[in-house]
N, C-alpha and C positions, 0 to 999 in steps of 0.2 A: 392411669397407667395400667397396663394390660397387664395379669401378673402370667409366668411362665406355668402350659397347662401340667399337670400331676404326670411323674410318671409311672406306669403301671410295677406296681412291687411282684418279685419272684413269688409264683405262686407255688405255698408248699405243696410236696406231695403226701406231709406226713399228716393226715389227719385223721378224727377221730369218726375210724369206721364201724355203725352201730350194724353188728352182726346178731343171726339168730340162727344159735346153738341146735335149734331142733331141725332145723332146715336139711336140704339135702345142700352136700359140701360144694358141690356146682355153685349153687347159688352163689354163695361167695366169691367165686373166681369172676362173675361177672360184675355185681356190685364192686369188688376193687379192680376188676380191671378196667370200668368205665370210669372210675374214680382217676386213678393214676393217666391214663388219656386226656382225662380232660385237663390234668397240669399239664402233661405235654404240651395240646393247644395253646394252655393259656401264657407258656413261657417261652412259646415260639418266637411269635410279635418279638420281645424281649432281645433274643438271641440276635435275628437280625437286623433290627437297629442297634445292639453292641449299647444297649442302655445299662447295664451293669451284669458282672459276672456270676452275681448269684442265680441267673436266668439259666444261666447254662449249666450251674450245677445243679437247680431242683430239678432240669430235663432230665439228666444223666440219672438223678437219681430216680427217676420217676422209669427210664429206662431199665435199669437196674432193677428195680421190683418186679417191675415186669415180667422182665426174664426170671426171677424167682419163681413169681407165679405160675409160669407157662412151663418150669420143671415141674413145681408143687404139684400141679393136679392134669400130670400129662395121660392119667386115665380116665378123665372125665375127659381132656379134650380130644382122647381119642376116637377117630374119623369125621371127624367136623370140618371148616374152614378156620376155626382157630391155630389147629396145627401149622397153617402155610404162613400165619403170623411169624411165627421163630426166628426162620431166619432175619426176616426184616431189621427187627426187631434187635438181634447182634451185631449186624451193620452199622445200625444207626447207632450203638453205645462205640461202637469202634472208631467214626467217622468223627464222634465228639471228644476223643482221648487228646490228641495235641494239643488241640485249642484251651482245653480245661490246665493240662498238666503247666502250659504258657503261664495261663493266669496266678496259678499259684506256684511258679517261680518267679513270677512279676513279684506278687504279695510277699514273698518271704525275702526278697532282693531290698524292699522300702524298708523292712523289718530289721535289717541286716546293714543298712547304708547307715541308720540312725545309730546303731552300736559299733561301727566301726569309723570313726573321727579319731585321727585327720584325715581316713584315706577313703571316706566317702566319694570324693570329687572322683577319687580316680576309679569308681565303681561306674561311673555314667557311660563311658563306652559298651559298656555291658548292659545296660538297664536299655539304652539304646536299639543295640543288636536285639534282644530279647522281646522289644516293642515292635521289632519290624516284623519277627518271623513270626508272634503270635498277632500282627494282624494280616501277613499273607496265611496264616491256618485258618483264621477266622473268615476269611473271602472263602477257601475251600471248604468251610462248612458250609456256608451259606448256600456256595452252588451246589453241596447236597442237597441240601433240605429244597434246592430247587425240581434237583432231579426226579426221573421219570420213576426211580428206585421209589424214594423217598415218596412223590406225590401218589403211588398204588397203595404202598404201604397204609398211610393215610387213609385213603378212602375204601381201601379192604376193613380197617378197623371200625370204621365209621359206621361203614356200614351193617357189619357185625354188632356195634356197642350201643349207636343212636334209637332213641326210640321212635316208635317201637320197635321192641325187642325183634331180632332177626329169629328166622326158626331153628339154627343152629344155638344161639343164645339161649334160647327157649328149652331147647335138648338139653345143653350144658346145666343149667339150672335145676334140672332136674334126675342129674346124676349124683352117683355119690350116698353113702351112708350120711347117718345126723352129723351136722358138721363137728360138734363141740368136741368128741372122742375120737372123729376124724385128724382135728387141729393137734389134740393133746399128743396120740399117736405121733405123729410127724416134729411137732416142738421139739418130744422126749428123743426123737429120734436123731436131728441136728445137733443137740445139747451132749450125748452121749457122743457123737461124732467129733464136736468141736473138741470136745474133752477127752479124748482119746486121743486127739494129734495133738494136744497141749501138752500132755502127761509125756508126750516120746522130745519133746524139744528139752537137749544138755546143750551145756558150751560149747560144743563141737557140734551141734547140728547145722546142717547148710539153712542159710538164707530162706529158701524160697522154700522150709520146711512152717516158718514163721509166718512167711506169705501165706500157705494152707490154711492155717488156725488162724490167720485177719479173715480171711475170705468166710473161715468157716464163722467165726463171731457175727460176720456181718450179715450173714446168710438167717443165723439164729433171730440175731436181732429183728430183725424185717416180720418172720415169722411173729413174736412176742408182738409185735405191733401191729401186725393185720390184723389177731384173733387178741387182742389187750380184751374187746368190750364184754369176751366171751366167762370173764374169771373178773373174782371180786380185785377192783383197782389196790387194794390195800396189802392184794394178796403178788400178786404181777410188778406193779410197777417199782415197789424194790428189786427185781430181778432184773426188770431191763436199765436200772439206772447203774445197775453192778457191772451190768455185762457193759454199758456207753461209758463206764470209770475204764474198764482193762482194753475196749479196744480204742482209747483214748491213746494210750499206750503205743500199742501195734500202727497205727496209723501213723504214730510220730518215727518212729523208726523206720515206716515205710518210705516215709516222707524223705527223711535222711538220705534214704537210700536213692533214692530217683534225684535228688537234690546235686549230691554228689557225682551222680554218671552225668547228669545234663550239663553239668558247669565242665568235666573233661570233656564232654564233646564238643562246645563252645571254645573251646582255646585254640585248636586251630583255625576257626575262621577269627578269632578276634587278632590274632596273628598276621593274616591274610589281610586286615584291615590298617595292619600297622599299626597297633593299638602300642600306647606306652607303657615301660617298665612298669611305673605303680599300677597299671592297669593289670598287666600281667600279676603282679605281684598279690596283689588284694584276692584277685581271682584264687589264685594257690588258697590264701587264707580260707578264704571259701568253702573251698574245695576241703581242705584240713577241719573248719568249724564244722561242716555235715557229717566226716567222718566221726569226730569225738561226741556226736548227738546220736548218731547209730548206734556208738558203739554203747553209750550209755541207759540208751532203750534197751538195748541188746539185754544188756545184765540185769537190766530192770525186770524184764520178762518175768524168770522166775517167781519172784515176789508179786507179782501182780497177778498172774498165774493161780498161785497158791492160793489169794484171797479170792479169787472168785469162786476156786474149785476147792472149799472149806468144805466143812462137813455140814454145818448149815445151810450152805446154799444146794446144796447134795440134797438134800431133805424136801429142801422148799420144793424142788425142783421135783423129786419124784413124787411129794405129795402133792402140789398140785395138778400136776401132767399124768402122774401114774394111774390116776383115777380113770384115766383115757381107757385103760387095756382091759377094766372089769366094764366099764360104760361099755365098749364096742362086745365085748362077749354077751352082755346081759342082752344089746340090740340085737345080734347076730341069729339069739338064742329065740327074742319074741317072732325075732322073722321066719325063720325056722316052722315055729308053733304057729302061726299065720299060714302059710304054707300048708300045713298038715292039714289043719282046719279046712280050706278049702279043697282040698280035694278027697275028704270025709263027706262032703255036702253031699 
């Protein structure tokens, strides 16, 4: 008997990148940005056979850094053919939003039908509707990732990333001051920004003030995890497990919130469909369970807030990153005297 062949598992984007510190900080952008490409590739396959939905979130997320990176060191990739990346590059994380946000109202719907007995049965018209539009979104990814957009994209980056190194890669690589005081510089700098929109969020702040500080955590995060190999593990990796505790948090709430607008914009077609009262009815619940989940992240904030943004992590944080701003002065300083030096010759 023939057994059924393996299917290819989502391939992370998170992995453990060995950087060096003394390099020029170019260097970096292209060691992870070939890195993070080549999960793209590898979770392509994945995506378009619809083998499971983790394929499509390591894309997004692999997408996602991306685009970090291509803010992070938009001085090093200035006037190269990296710049003509960008846009692409926002397309393609835009093109994959319905499809993704499908799946995980699929996922919190199975989560939801098993807590809610006896009136799971009457959730299936729902789970239904849900399965149809998130496989007509998943046909329109597909015939992106077919299109003429998409296929440049592709072979623009290829040919930029693949080796050997292109002469624009070659340039990037060698821009940039030493990375490590480079990293610290920039960490200290997100860290200081997340936490200055966390500190202005009261009970009365609008929504998408909260949205800000996710975006800016996750922004942080990604940072702490490209330059991890740069700093002793003993000293970092308590800080990135604080910062995936609070935006543990923010994410649930975000979730909440997307959770509850997509199930009201689902009642009128489920309407349209002549859906039954319990169907209708369950649905409200729904609708009412997401709001009391937001709301309860909502008030959680604070507290969660508070614990990250202690005095101790205040500390950790400037002593390890703050050493950035005397490192870049002392470089700044040898270069300087480098400089003088030759032109005394």
């Amino acid at each position: 008997m023939l057994l059924p062949a393996p299917q290819p598992r989502p391939a992370s984007s998170r992995r453990g990148w060995k950087l060096d510190g003394a390099a020029p900080a170019g260097q970096a952008f292209v060691t992870l940005h070939r890195a993070l490409f080549a999960s793209l590739r590898e979770n392509e396959p994945g995506i378009r056979e619809d083998l499971d939905s983790e394929h499509l979130h390591e894309f997004r997320v692999a997408v996602r850094r991306t685009r970090v990176l291509q803010r992070l060191f938009s001085d090093e990739l200035a006037q190269t053919e990296f710049e003509e990346l960008r846009p692409g590059y926002k397309w393609l994380g835009r093109v994959t939003n319905a499809t993704r946000d499908l799946d995980v109202h699929l996922r919190h719907l199975r989560k939801e039908r098993r807590s809610l007995q006896p009136d799971a049965d009457a959730l299936a018209p729902l789970e239904a509707l849900l399965r149809r539009r998130r496989r007509e979104e998943w046909q329109r990814l597909v015939d992106a990732l077919d299109s003429a957009e998409a296929v440049a994209l592709e072979a623009k980056a290829a040919a930029l990333l693949a080796p050997p190194a292109s002469r624009d890669a070659l340039e990037v690589a060698r821009r940039g001051p030493a990375l490590r005081p480079w990293a610290s510089k920039r960490i200290l700098r997100a860290w200081h920004r997340m936490s200055k929109h966390g500190r202005r969020v009261g009970p009365a702040t609008p929504d998408v003030k909260l949205h800000q500080v996710r975006l800016d955590a996750k922004e942080l995060r990604y940072l702490l995890q490209f330059f991890r190999s740069l700093y002793p593990a003993r000293r970092i990796d308590p800080l990135v497990k604080e910062l995936s505790r609070f935006q543990d948090g923010l994410g649930a709430f975000n979730d909440s919130h997307v959770q509850g607008e997509t199930l009201r914009g689902l009642a009128p077609a489920l309407i349209a469909l002549d859906a039954p009262g319990e169907t209708m009815l369950a649905l409200g619940r729904l609708i009412e369970r997401a709001e009391q989940r937001g709301s309860r992240h909502r008030a959680d904030f604070q507290a969660r807030f508070r614990r990250f943004d202690d005095a101790d992590n205040r500390r950790r944080f400037e002593k390890l990153f703050g050493a950035g701003k005397k490192a870049t002065k002392k470089a700044g300083k040898r270069s300087r005297e480098r400089e003088k030096r030759k032109r005394n010759r």
